[in-house]
C-alpha positions as CSV (number, residue, x, y, z in Angstrom):
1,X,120.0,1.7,-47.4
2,X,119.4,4.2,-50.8
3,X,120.8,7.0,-51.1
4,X,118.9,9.3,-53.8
5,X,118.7,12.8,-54.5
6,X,116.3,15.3,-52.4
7,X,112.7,16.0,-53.8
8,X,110.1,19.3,-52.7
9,X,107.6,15.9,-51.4
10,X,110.1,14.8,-48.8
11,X,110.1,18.2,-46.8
12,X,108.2,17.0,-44.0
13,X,110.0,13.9,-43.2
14,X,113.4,16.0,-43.9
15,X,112.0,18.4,-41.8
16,X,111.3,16.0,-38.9
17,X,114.4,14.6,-38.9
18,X,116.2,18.0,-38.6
19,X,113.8,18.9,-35.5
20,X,114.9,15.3,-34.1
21,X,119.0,16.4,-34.2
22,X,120.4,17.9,-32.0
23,X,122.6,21.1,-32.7
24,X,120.5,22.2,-35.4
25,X,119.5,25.8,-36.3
26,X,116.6,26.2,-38.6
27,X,115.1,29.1,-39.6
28,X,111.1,30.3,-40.2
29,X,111.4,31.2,-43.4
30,X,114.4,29.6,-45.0
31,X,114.0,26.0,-43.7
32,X,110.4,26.5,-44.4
33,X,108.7,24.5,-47.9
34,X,109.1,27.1,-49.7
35,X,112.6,27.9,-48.8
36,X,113.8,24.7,-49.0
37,X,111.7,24.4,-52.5
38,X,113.2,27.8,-53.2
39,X,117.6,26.3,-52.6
40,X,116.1,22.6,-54.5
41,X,115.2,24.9,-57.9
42,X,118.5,26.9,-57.5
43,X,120.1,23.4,-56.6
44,X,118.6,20.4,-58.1
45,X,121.8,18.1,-58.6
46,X,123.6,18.7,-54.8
47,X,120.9,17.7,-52.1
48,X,120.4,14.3,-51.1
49,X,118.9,11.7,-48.5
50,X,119.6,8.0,-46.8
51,X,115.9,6.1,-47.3
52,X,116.1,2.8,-45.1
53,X,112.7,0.4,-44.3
54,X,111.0,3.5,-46.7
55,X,112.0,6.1,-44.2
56,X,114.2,8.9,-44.6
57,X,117.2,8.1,-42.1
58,X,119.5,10.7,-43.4
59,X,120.2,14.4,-45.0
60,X,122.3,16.6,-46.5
61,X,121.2,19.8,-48.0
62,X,124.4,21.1,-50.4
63,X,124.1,23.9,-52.9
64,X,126.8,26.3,-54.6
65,X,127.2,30.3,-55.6
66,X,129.2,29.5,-58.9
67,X,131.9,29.5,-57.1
68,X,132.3,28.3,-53.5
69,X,130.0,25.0,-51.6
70,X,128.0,25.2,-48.8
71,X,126.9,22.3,-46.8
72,X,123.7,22.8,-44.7
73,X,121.9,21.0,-42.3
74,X,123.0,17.3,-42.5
75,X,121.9,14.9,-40.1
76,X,121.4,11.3,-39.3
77,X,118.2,9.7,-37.4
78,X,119.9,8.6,-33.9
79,X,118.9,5.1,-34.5
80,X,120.9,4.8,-37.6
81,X,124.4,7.0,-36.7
82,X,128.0,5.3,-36.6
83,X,126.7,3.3,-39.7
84,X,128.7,5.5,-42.0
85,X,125.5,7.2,-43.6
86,X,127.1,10.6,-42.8
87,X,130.3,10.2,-44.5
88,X,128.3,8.7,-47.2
89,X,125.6,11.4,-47.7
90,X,129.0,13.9,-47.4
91,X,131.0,12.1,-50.2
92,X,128.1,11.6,-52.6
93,X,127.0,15.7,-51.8
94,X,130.6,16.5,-52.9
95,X,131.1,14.8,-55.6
96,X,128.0,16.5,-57.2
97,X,129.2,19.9,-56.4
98,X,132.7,18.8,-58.3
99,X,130.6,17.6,-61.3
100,X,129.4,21.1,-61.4
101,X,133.2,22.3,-61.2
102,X,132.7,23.7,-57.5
103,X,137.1,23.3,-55.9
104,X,136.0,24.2,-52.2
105,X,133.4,23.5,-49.6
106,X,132.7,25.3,-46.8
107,X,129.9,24.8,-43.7
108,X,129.4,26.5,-40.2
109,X,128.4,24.2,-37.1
110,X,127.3,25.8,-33.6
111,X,130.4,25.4,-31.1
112,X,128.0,24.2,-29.0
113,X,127.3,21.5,-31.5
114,X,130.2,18.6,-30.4
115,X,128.4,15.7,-32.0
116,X,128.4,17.5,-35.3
117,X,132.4,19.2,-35.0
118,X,133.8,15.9,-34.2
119,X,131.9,14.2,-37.2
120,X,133.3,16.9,-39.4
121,X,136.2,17.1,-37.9
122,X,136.9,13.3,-38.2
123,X,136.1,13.3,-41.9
124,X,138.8,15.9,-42.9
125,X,136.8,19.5,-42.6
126,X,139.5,21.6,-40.9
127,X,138.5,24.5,-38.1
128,X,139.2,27.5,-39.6
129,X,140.7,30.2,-36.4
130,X,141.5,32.9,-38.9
131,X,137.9,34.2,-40.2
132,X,135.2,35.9,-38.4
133,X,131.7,34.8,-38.9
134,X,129.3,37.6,-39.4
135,X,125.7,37.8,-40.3
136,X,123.3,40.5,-41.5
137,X,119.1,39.6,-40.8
138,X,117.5,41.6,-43.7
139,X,113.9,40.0,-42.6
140,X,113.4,40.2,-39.3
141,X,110.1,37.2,-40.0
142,X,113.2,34.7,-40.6
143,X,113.5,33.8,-36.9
């Protein structure tokens, strides 16, 4: 297994994968090409996947504001989880925000989601019970 940074050409196998996992939320317009294109430009150094047999087996899309990290939609094919390729993709996704001087990480998972709190719960991300998460739609065609 290879772990390499993200590239615009492997959006539809990334793509694939996240419609495989369970617990994920993707969007119409963001987590389309040109959105993801679009956070990759903005992003270059932070987004990277797991290539096993030449397939893409694993995903984390990781970007900053200057100031605070975001991890987004990381996922591992069923066929290759409890193989450490999570906490792999996760390690080598922070260390690149750190290179680019980023001191805290953040990410949102659905409650729903169990699979994906008790990963990042058993790799140190704490629950946070003191914030409220709000959101604004300013295009209603990201659905």
């Amino acid at each position: 297994m290879k772990i390499r940074r993200m590239r615009k050409e492997d959006y539809t196998e990334i793509y694939q994968l996240w419609t495989r996992s369970d617990g994920m939320g993707l969007r119409s317009l963001d987590d389309s090409v040109q959105g993801i294109e679009k956070f990759l430009k903005r992003n270059p150094n932070t987004n990277f996947i797991a290539v096993a047999h030449q397939k893409i087996v694993g995903v984390i899309l990781c970007g900053h504001d200057g100031r605070r990290g975001y991890i987004y939609h990381t996922a591992v094919d069923r066929s290759y989880r409890r193989q450490g390729i999570g906490k792999q993709l996760v390690s080598v996704g922070i260390d690149a925000l750190k290179k680019e001087g980023i001191n805290k990480v953040a990410l949102v998972v659905f409650s729903t989601n169990q699979a994906g709190n008790e990963f990042w719960q058993s790799i140190g991300f704490d629950q946070r019970e003191d914030l409220i998460y709000r959101n604004l739609t300013i295009n209603e065609k990201n659905n």
